[in-house]
Steps between C-alpha positions, in 0.01 A plus 500: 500500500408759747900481622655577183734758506432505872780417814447166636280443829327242739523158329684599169806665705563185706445269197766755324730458829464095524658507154868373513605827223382720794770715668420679721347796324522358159501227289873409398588339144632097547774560198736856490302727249728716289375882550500665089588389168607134518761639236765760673589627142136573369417860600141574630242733391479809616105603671462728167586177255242284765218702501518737180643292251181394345633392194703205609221403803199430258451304155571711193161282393229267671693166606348188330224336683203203440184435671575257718133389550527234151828304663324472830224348365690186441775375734876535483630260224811380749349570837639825542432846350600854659269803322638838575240750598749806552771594682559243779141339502497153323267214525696179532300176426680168552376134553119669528563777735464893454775722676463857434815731624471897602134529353495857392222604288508919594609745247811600755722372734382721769261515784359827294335479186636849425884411528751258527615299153249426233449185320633508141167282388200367649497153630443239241171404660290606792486376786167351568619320124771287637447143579456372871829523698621264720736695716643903539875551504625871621872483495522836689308854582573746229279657293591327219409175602237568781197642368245553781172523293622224278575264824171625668314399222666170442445430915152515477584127402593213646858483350800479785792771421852442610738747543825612663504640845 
């Protein structure tokens, strides 16, 4: 964890190299991506709208949420149950496993605690309240769905992560 946010060296930078998306000084998407709106005719937001706009970027009122901690006491009725936690963190449990996506349990997205996007609640449970996990996904490295003290603290364990290059 030492490395994040950091440029690649040594070990990492040749793994990153060996990897068939590599080219030459980046990686390089396998399918066209489409740069904007996927719709030509919507109109996008101007920075003022994005970042002032408050009224339309948070909840007029608290969203609805449950303690999780009385359904995970018992197991999913059909095998399968998804619980979201906030944002893009989720804990997936299906055929006996625990997945749990973008853990993010900091107030904001941000590697300050003074700025960067707030939460609009608190998690629905603590951390060191959630049931044993059988593997970390991070889908990729923002803010929003990389948290480092909430990955630090859940790699004290034993629980492998996967994520993207």
């Amino acid at each position: 964890m030492k490395s994040f946010g950091g440029i690649p060296r040594g070990a990492r930078l040749e793994r990153i190299k060996a990897s068939p998306r590599w080219a030459g000084e980046r990686f390089r998407n396998v399918h066209p991506v489409m740069l904007g709106l996927r719709d030509p005719n919507a109109s996008m937001p101007t920075i003022r709208e994005f970042l002032c706009d408050g009224e339309r970027r948070m909840p007029r009122r608290p969203l609805p949420s449950m303690d999780p901690l009385e359904a995970w006491s018992r197991p999913p009725a059909s095998g399968l149950r998804a619980t979201w936690l906030g944002h893009s963190t989720v804990l997936i449990e299906i055929d006996g496993l625990r997945v749990l996506t973008d853990p993010v349990w900091g107030r904001r997205a941000s590697p300050s605690s003074l700025a960067g996007p707030k939460r609009f609640q608190p998690v629905p449970v603590p951390l060191r309240a959630m049931p044993p996990v059988d593997l970390v996904i991070v889908s990729h490295d923002h803010y929003d769905h990389l948290d480092y003290p909430t990955i630090h603290e859940i790699a004290k364990g034993v629980v492998p992560f996967v994520t993207s290059l």
